[in-house]
C-alpha positions as CSV (number, residue, x, y, z in Angstrom):
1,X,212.8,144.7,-24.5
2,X,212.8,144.3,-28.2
3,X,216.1,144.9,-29.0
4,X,217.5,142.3,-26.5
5,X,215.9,139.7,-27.7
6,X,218.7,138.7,-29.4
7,X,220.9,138.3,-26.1
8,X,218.2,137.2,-23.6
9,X,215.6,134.5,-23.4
10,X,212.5,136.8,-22.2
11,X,209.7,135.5,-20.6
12,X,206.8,137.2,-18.0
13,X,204.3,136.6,-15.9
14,X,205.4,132.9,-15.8
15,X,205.1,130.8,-12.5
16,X,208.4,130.7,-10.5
17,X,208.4,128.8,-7.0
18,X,205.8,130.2,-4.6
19,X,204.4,133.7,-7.3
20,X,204.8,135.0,-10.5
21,X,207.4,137.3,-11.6
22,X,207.0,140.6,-14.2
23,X,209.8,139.8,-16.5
24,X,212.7,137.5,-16.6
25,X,215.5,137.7,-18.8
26,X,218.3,134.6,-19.1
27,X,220.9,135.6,-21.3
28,X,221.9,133.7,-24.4
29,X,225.7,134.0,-23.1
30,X,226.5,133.5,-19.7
31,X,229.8,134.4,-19.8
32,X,229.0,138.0,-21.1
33,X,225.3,138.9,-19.4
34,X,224.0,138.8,-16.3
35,X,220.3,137.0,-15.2
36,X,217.9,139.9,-14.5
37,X,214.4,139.3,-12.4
38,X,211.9,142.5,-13.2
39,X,209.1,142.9,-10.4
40,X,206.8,145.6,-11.2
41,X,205.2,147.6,-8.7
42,X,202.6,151.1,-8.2
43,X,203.7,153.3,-6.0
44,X,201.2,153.8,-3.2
45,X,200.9,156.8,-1.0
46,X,198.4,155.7,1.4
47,X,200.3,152.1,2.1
48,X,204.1,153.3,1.3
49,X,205.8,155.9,2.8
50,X,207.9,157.2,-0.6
51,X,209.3,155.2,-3.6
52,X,212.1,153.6,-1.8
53,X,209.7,151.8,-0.1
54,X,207.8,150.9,-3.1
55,X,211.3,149.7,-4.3
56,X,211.8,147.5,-1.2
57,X,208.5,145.9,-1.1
58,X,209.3,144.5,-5.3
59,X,212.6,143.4,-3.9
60,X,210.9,141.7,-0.6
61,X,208.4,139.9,-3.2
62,X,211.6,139.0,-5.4
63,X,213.0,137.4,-2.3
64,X,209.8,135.7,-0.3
65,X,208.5,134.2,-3.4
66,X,211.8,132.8,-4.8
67,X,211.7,133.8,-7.9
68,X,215.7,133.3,-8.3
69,X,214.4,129.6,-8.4
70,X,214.9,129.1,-11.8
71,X,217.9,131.0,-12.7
72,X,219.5,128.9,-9.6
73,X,218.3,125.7,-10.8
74,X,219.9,127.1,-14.5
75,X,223.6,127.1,-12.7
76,X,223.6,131.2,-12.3
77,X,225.6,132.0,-9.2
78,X,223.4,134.6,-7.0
79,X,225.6,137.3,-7.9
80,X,224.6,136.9,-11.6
């Protein structure tokens, strides 16, 4: 994460619609970077049948909770 401070504006664990989001990084030039949206999760055995699942239940949270809110609201088009 250090080293792309220099591209991206980082922030975490900041407010974003309906939850709060891990990491978020909004890059200092649109035309060359991507928006990314970082949901951390623990894997577990007894509630999730492998980490695919894990992995669909960050992106599920991602998606319920509207974290893409603010990149929106920023003029990033979904697929960036």
């Amino acid at each position: 994460m250090v080293e792309l401070d220099g591209r991206f504006e980082i922030t975490s664990n900041r407010e974003s619609s309906f939850g709060r989001y891990a990491i978020m990084l909004i890059p200092k030039n649109r035309e060359k970077d991507c928006a990314y949206i970082i949901e951390f999760k623990v894997y577990k055995p007894l509630k999730e049948k492998n980490l695919a699942q894990t992995v669909a239940n960050a992106l599920n949270q991602i998606e319920e909770k509207q974290y893409e809110a603010k990149v929106a609201a920023d003029g990033f088009a979904p697929e960036n």
